[in-house]
Kinemage of the C-alpha trace (Angstrom):
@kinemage 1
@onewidth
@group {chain A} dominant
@subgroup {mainchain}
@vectorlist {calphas} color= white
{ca unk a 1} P 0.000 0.000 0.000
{ca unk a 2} L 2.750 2.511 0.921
{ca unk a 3} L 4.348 1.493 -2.593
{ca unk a 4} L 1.355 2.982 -4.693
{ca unk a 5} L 1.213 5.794 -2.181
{ca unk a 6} L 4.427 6.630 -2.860
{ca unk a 7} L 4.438 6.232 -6.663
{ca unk a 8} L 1.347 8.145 -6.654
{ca unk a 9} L 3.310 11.149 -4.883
{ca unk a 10} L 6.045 10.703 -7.588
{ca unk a 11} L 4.025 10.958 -10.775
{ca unk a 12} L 2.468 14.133 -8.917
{ca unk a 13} L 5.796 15.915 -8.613
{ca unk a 14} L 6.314 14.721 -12.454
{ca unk a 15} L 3.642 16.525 -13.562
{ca unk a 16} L 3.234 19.175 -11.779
{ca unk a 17} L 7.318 19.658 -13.029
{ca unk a 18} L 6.421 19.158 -17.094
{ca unk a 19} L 3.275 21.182 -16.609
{ca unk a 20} L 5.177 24.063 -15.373
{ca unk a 21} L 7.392 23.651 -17.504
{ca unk a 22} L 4.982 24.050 -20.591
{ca unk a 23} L 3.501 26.496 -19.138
{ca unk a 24} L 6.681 29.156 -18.705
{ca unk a 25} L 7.970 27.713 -21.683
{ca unk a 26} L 9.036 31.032 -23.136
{ca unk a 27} L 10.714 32.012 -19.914
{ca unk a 28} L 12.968 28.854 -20.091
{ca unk a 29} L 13.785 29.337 -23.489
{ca unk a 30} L 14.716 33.043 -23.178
{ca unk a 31} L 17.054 31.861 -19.957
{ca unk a 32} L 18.819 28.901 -22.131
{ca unk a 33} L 19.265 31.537 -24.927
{ca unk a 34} L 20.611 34.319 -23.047
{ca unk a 35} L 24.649 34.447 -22.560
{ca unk a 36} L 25.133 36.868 -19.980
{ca unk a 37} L 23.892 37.676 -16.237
{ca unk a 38} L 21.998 40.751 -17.629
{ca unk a 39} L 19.868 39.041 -20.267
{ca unk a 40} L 19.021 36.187 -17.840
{ca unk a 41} L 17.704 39.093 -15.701
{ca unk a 42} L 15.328 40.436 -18.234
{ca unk a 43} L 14.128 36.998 -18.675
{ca unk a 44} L 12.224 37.689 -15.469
{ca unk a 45} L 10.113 39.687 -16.929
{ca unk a 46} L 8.301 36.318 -18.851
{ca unk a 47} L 7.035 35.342 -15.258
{ca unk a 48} L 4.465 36.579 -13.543
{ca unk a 49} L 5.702 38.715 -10.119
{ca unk a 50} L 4.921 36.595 -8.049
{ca unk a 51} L 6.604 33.620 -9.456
{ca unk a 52} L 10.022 35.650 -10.055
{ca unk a 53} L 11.161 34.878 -6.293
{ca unk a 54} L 10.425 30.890 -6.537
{ca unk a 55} L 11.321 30.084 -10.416
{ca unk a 56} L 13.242 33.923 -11.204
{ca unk a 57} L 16.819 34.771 -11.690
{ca unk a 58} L 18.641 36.852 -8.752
{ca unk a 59} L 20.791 39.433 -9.016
């Protein structure tokens, strides 16, 4: 029983990583693009505000 609990806990963190993921897909493409600190910054501005502390580049 603990086994399915468990596996049912991992395929939750799965998607709720891939759906994220799709979601802020622009943001993740503008960070692998950019090539320096300052262009990774303005990729912050993809996010909503109150996602740039969890998922946003700091300074």
């Amino acid at each position: 029983m603990s086994g399915l609990v468990t596996a049912a806990i991992a395929l939750a963190i799965v998607a709720a990583t891939f759906t994220v993921q799709l979601v802020y897909r622009d943001y993740y493409t503008c960070l692998n693009d950019s090539l320096t600190k300052t262009g990774q910054l303005s990729c912050n501005d993809e996010l909503p505000p109150s996602l740039v502390p969890v998922f946003g580049v700091k300074e």
